[in-house]
PyMOL Python script that loads the backbone (N, CA, C, O; Angstrom):
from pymol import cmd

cmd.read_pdbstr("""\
ATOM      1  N   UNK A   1     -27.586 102.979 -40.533  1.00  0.00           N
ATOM      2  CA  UNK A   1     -28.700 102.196 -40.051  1.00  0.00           C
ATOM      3  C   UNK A   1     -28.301 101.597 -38.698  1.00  0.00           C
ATOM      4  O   UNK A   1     -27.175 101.121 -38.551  1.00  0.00           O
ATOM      5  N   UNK A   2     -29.225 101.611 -37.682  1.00  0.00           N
ATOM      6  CA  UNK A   2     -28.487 100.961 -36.987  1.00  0.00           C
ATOM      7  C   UNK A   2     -28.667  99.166 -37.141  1.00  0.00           C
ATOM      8  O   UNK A   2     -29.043  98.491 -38.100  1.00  0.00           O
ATOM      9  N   UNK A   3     -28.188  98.741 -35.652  1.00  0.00           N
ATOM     10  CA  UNK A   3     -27.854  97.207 -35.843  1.00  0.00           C
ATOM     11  C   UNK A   3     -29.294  96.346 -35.385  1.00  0.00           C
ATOM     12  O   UNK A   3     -29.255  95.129 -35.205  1.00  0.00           O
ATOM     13  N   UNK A   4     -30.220  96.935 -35.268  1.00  0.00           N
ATOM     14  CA  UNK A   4     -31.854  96.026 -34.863  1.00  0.00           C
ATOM     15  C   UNK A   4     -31.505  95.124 -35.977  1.00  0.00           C
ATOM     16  O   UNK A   4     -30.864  95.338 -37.005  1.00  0.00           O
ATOM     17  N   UNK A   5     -32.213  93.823 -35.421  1.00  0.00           N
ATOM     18  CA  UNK A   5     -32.228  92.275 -36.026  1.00  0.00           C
ATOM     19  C   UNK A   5     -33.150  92.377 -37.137  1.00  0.00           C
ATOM     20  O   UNK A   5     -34.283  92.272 -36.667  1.00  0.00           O
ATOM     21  N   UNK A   6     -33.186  92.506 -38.186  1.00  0.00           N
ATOM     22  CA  UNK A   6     -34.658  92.496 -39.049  1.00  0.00           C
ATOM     23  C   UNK A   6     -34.829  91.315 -39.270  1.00  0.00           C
ATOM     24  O   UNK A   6     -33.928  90.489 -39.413  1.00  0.00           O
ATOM     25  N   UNK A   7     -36.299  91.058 -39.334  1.00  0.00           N
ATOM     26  CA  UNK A   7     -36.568  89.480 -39.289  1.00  0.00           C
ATOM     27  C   UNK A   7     -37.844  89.294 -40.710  1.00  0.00           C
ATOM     28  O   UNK A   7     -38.513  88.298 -40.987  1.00  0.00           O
ATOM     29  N   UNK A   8     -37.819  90.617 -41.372  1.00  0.00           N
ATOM     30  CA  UNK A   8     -38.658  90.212 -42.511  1.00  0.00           C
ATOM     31  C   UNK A   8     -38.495  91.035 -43.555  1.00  0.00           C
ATOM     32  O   UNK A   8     -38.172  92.195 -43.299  1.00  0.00           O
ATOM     33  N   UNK A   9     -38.674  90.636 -44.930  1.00  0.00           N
ATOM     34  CA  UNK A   9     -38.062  91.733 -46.028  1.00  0.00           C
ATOM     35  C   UNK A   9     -39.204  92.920 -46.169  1.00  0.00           C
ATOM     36  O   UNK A   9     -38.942  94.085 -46.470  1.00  0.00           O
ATOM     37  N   UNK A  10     -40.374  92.457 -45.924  1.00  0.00           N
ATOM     38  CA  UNK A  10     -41.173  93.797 -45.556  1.00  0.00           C
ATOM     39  C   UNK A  10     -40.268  94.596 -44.789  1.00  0.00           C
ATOM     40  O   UNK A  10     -39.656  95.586 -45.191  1.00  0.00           O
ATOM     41  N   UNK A  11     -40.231  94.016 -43.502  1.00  0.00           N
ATOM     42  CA  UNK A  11     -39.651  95.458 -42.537  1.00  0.00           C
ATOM     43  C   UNK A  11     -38.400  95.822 -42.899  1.00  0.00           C
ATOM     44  O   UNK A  11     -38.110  97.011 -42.769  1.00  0.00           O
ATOM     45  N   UNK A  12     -37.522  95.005 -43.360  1.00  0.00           N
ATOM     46  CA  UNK A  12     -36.326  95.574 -44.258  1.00  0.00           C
ATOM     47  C   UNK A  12     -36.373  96.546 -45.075  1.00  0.00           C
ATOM     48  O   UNK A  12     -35.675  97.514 -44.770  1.00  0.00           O
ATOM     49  N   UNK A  13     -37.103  96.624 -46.231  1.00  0.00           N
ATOM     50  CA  UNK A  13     -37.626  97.390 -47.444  1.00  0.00           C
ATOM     51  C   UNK A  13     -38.604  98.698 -46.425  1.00  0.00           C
ATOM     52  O   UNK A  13     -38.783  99.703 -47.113  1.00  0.00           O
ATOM     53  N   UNK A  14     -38.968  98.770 -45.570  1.00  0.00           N
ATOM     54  CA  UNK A  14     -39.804  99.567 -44.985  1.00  0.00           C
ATOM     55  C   UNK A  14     -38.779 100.285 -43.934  1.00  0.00           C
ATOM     56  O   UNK A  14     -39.306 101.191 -43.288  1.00  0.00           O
ATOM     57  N   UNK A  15     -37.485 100.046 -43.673  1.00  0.00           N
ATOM     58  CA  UNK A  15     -36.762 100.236 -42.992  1.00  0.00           C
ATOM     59  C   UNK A  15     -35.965 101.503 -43.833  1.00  0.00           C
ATOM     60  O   UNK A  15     -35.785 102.711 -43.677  1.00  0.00           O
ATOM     61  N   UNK A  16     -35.649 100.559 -44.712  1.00  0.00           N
ATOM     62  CA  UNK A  16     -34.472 101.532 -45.905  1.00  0.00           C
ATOM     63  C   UNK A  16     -35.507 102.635 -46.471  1.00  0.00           C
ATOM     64  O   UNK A  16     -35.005 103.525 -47.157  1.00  0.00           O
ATOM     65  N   UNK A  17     -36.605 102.660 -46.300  1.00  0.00           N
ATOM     66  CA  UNK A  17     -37.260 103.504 -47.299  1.00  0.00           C
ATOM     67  C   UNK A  17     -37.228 105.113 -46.188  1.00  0.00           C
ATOM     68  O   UNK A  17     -36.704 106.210 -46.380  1.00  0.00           O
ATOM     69  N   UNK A  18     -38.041 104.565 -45.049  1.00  0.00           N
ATOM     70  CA  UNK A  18     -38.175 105.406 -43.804  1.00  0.00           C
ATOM     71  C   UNK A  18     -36.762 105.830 -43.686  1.00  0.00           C
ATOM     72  O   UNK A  18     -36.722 107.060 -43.644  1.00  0.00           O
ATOM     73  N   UNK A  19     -35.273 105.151 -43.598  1.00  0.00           N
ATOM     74  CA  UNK A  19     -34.060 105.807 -43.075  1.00  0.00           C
ATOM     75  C   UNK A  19     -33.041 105.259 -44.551  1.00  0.00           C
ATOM     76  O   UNK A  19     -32.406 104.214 -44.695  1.00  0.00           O
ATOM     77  N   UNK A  20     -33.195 106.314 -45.398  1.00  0.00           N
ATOM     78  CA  UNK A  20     -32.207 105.512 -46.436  1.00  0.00           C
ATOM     79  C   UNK A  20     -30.592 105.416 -45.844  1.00  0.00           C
ATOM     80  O   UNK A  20     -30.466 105.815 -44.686  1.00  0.00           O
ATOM     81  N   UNK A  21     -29.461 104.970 -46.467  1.00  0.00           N
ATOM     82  CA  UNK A  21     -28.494 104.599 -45.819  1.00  0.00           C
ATOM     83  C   UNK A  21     -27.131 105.947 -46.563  1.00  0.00           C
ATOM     84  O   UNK A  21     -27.080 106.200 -47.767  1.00  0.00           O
ATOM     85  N   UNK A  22     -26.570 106.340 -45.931  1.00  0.00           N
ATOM     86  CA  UNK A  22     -25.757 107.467 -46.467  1.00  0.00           C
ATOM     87  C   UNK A  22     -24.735 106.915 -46.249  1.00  0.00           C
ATOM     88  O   UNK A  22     -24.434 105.967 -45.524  1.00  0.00           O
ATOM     89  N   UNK A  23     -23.805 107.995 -47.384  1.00  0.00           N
ATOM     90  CA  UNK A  23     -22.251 107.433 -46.900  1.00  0.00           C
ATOM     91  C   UNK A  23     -21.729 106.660 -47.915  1.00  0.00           C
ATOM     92  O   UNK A  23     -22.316 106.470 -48.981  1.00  0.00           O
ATOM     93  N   UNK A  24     -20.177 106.009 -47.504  1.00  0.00           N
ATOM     94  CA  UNK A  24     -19.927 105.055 -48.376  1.00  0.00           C
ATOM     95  C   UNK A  24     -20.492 104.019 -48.028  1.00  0.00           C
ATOM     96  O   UNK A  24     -20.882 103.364 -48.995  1.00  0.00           O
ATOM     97  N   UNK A  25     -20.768 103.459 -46.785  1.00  0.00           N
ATOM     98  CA  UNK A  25     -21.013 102.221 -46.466  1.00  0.00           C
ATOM     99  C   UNK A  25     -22.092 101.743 -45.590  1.00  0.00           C
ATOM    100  O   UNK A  25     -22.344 102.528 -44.675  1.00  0.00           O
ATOM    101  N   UNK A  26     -22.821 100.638 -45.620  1.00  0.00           N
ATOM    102  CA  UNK A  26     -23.676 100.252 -44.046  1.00  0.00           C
ATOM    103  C   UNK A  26     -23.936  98.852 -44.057  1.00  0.00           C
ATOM    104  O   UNK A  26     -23.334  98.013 -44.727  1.00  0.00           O
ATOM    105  N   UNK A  27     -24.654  98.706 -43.453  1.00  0.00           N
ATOM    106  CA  UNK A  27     -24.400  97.407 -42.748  1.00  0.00           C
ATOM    107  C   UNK A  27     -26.283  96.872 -42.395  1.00  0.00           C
ATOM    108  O   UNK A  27     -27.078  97.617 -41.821  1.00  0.00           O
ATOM    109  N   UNK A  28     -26.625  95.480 -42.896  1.00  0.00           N
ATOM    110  CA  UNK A  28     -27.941  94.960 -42.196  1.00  0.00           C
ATOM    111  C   UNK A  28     -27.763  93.874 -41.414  1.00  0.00           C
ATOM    112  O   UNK A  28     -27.024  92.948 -41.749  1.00  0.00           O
ATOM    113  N   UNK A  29     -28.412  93.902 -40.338  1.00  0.00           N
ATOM    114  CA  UNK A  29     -28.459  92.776 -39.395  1.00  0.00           C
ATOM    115  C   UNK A  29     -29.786  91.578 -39.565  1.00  0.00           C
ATOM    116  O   UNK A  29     -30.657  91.432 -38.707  1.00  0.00           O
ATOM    117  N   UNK A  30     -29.716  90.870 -40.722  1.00  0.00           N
ATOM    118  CA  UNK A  30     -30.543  90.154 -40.940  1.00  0.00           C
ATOM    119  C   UNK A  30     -30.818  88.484 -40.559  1.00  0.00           C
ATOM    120  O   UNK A  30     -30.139  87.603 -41.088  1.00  0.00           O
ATOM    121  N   UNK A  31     -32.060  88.146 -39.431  1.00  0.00           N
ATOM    122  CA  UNK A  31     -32.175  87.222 -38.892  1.00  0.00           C
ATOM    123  C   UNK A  31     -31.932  86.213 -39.382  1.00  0.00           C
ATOM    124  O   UNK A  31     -31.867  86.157 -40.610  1.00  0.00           O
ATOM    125  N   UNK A  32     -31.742  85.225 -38.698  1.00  0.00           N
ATOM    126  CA  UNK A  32     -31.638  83.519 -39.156  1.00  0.00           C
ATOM    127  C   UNK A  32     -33.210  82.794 -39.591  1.00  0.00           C
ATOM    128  O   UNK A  32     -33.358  81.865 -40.384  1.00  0.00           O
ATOM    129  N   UNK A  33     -34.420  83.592 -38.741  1.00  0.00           N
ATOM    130  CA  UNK A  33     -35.231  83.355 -39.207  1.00  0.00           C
ATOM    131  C   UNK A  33     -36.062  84.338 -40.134  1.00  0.00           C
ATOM    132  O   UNK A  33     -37.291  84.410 -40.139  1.00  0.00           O
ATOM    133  N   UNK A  34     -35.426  84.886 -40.707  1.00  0.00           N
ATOM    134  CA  UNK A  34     -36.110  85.696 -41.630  1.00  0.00           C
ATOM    135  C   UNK A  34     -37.329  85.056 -42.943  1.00  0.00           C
ATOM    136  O   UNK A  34     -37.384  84.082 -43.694  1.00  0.00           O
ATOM    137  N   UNK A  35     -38.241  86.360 -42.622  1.00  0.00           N
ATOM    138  CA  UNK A  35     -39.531  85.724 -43.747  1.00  0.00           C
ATOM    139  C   UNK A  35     -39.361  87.081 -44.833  1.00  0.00           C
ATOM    140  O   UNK A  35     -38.711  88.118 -44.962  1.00  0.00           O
ATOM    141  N   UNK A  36     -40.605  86.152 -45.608  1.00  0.00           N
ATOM    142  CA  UNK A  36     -40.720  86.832 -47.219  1.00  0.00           C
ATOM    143  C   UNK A  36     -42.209  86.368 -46.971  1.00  0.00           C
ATOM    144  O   UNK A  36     -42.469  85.191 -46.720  1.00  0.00           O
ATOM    145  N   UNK A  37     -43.521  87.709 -47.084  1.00  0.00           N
ATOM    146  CA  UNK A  37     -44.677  86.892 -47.081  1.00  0.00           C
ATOM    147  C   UNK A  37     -44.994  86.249 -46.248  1.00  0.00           C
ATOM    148  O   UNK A  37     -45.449  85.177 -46.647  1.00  0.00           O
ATOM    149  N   UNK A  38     -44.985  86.348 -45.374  1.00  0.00           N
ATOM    150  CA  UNK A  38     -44.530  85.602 -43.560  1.00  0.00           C
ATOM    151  C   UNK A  38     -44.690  84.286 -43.496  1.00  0.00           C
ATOM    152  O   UNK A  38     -45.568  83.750 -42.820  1.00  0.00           O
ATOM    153  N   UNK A  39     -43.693  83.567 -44.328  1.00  0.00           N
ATOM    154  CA  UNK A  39     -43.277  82.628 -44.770  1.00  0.00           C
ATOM    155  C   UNK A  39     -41.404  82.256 -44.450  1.00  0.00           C
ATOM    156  O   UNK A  39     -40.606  83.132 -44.784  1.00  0.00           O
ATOM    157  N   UNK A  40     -41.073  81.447 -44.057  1.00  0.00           N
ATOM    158  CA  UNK A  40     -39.763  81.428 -43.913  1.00  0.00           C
ATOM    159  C   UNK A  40     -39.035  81.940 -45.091  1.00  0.00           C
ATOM    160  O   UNK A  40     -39.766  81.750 -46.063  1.00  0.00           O
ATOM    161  N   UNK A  41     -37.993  82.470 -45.430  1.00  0.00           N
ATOM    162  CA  UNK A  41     -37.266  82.778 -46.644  1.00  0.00           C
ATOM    163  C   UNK A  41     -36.364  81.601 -47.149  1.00  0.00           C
ATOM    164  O   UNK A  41     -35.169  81.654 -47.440  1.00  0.00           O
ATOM    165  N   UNK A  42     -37.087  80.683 -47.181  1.00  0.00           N
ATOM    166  CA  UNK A  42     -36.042  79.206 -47.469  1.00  0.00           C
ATOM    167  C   UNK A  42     -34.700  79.498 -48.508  1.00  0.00           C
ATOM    168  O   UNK A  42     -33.514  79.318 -48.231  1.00  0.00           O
ATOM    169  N   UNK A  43     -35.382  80.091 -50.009  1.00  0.00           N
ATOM    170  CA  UNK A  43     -35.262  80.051 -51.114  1.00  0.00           C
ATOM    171  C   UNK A  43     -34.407  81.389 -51.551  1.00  0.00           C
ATOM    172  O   UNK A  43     -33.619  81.450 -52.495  1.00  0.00           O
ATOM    173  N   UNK A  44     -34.824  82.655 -50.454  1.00  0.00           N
ATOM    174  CA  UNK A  44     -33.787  83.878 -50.871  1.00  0.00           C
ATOM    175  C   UNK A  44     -34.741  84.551 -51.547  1.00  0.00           C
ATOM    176  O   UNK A  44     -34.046  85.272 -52.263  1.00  0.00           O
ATOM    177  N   UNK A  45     -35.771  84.783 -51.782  1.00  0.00           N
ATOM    178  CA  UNK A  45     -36.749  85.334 -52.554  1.00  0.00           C
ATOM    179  C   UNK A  45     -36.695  86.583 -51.731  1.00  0.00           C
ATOM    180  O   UNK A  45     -36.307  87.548 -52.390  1.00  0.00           O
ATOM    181  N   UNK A  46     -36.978  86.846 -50.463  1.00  0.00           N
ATOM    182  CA  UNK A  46     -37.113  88.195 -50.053  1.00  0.00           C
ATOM    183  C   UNK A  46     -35.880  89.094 -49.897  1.00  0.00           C
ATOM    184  O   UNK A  46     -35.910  90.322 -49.826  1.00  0.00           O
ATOM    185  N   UNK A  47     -34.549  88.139 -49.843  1.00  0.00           N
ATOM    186  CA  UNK A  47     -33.573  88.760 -49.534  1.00  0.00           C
ATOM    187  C   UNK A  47     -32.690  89.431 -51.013  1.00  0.00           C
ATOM    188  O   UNK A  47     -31.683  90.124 -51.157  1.00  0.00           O
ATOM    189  N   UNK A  48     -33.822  88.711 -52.070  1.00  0.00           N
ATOM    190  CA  UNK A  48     -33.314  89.069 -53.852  1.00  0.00           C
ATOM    191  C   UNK A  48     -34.787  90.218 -53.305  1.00  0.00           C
ATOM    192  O   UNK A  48     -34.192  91.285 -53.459  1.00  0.00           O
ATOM    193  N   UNK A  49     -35.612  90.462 -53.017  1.00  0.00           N
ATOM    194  CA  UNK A  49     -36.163  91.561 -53.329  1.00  0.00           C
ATOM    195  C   UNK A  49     -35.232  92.810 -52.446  1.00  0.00           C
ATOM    196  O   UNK A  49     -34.992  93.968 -52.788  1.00  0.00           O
ATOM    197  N   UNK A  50     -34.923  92.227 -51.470  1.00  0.00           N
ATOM    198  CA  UNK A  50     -34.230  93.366 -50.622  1.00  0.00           C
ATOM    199  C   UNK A  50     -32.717  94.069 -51.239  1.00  0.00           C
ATOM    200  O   UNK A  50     -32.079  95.107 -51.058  1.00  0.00           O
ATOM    201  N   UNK A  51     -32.619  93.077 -51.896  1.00  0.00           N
ATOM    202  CA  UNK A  51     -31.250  93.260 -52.196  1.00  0.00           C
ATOM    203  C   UNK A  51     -31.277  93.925 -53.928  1.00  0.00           C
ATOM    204  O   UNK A  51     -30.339  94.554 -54.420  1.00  0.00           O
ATOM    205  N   UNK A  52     -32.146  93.706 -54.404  1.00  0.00           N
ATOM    206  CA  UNK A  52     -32.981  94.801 -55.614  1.00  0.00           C
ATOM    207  C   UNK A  52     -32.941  96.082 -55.201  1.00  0.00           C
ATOM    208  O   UNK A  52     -32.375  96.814 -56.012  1.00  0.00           O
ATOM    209  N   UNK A  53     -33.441  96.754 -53.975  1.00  0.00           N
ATOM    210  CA  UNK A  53     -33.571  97.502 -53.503  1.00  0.00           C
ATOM    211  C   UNK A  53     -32.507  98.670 -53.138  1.00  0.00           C
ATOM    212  O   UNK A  53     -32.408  99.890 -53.269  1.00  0.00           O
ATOM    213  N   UNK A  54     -31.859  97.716 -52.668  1.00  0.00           N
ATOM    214  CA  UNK A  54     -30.516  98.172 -52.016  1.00  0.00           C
ATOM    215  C   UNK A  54     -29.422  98.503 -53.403  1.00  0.00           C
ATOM    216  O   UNK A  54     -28.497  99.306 -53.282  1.00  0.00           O
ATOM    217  N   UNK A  55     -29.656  97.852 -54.535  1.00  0.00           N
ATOM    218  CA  UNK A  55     -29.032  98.317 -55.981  1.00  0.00           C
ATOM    219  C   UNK A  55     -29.128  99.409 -56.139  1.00  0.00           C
ATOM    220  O   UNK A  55     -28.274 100.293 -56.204  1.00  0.00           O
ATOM    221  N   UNK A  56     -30.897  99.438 -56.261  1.00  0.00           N
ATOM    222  CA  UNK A  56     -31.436 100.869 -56.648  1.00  0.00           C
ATOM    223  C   UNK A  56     -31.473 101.854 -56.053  1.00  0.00           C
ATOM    224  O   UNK A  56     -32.130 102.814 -56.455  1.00  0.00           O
ATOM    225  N   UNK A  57     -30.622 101.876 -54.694  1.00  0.00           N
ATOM    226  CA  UNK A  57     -30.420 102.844 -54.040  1.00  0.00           C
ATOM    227  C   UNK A  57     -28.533 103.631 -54.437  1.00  0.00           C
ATOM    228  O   UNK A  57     -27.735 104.486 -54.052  1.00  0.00           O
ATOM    229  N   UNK A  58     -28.691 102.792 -55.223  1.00  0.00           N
ATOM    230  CA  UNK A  58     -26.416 102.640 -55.326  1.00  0.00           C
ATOM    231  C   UNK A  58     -25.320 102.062 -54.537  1.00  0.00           C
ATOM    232  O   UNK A  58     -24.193 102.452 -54.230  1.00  0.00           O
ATOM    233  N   UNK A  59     -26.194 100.731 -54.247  1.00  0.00           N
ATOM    234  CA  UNK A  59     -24.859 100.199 -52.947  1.00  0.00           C
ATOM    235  C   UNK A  59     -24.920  98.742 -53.931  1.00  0.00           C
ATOM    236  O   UNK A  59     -25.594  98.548 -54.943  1.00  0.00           O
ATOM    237  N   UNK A  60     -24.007  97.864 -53.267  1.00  0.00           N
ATOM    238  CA  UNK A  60     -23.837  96.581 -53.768  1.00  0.00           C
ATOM    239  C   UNK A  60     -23.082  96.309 -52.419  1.00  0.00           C
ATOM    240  O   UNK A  60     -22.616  97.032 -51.539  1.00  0.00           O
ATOM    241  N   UNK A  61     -23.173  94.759 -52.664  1.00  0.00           N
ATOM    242  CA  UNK A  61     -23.006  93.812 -51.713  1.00  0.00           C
ATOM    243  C   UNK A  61     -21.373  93.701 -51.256  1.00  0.00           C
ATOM    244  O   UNK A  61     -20.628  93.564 -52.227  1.00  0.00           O
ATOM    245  N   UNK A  62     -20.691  93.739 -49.927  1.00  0.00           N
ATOM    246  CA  UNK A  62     -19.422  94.047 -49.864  1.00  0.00           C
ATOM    247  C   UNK A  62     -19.367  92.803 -48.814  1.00  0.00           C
ATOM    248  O   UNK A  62     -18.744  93.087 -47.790  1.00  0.00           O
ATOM    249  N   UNK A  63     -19.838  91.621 -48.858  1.00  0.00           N
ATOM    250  CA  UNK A  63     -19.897  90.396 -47.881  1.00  0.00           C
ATOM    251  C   UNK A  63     -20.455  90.348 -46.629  1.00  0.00           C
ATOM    252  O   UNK A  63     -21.245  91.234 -46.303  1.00  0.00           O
ATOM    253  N   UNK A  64     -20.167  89.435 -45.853  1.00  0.00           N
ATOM    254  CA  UNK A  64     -21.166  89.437 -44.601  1.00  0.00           C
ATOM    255  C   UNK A  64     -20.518  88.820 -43.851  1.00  0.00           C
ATOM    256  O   UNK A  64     -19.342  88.638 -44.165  1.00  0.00           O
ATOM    257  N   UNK A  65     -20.944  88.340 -42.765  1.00  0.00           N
ATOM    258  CA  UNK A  65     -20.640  87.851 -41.316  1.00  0.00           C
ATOM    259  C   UNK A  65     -21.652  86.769 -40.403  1.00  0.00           C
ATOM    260  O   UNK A  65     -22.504  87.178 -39.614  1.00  0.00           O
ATOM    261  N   UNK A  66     -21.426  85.565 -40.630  1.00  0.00           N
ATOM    262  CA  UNK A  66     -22.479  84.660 -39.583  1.00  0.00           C
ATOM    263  C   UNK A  66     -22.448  85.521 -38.513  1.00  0.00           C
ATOM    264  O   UNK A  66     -21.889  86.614 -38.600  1.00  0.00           O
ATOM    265  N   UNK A  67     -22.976  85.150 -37.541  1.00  0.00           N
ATOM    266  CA  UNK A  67     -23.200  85.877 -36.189  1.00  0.00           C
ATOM    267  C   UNK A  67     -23.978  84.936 -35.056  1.00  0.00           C
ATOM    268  O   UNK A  67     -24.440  83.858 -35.430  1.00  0.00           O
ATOM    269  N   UNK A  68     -24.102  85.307 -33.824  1.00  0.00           N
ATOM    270  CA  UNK A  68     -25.325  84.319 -33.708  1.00  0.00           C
ATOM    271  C   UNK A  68     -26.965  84.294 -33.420  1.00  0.00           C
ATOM    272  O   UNK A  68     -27.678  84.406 -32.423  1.00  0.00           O
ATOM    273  N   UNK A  69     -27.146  84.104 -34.706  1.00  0.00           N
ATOM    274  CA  UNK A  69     -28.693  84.449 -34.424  1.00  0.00           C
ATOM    275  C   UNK A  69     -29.068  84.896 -35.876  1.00  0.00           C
ATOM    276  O   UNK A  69     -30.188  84.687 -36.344  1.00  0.00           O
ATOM    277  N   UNK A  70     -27.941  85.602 -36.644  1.00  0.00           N
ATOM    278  CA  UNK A  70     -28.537  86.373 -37.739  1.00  0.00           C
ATOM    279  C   UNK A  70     -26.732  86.815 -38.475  1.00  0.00           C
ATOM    280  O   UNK A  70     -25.606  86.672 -37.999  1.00  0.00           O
ATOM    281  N   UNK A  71     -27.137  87.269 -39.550  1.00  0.00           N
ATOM    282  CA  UNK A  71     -25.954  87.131 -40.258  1.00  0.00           C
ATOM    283  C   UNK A  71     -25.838  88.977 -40.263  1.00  0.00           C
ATOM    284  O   UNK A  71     -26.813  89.724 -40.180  1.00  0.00           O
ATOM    285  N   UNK A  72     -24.662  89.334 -40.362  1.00  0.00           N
ATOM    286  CA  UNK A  72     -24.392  90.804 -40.809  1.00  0.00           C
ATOM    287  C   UNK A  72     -23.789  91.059 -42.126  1.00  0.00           C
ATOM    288  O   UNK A  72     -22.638  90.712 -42.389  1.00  0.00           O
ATOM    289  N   UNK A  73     -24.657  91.737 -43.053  1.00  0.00           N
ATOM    290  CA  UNK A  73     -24.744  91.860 -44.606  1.00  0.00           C
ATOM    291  C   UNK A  73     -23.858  93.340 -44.850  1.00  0.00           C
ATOM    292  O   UNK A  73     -24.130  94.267 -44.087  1.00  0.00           O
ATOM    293  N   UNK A  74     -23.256  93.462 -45.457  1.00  0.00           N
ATOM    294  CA  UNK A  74     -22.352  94.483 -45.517  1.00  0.00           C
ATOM    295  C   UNK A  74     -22.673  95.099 -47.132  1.00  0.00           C
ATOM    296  O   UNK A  74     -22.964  94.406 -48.107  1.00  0.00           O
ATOM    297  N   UNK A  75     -22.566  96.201 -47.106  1.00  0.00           N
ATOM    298  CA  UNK A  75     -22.762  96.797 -48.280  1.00  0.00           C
ATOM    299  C   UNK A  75     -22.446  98.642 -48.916  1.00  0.00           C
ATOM    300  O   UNK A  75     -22.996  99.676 -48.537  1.00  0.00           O
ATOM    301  N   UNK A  76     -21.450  98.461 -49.891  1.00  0.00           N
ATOM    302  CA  UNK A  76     -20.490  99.570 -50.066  1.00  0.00           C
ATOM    303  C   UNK A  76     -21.395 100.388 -51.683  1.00  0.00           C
ATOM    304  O   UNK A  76     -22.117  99.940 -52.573  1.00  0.00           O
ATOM    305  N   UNK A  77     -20.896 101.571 -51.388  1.00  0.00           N
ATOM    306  CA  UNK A  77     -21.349 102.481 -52.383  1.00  0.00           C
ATOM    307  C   UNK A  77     -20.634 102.038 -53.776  1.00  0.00           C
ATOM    308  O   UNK A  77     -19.462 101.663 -53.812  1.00  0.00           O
ATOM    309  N   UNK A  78     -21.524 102.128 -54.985  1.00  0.00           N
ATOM    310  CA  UNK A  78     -20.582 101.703 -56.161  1.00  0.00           C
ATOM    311  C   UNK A  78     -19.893 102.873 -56.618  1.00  0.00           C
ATOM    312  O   UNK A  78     -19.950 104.070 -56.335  1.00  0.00           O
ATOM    313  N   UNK A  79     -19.004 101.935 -57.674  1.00  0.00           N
ATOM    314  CA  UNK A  79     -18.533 102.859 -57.715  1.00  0.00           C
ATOM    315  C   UNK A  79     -19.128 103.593 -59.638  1.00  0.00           C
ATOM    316  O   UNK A  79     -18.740 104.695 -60.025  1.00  0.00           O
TER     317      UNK A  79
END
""", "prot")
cmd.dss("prot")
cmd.show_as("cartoon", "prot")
cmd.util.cbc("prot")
cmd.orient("prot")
């Protein structure tokens, strides 16, 4: 995937669907202001739907990275 800022779990989920992620590993560049419902994501609600997603594809969560502006979400093939 590449490194574009996603700033909403729509376009996240619409992202992975259009370019699924191969490999062992990849990486999301997800904003500081990110929405759910174009609503701020206060609560993590869009980033638990995104991250549903990203299960059901066979990856899990391998940590992340503040950054500035947006955090970098890391995520490895299970095993």
């Amino acid at each position: 995937m590449n490194a574009a800022i996603i700033n909403s779990a729509e376009g996240c989920i619409q992202r992975l669907a259009a370019s699924p992620p191969s490999g062992g590993q990849f990486e999301l560049s997800i904003s500081n202001s990110f929405t759910f419902a174009g609503k701020p994501d206060i609560v993590g609600a869009g980033m638990a739907v995104v991250l549903d997603k990203i299960l059901g594809m066979g990856y899990e969560p391998d940590g992340f990275e503040q950054k500035a502006g947006f955090r970098s979400y890391r995520y490895k093939k299970m095993r």
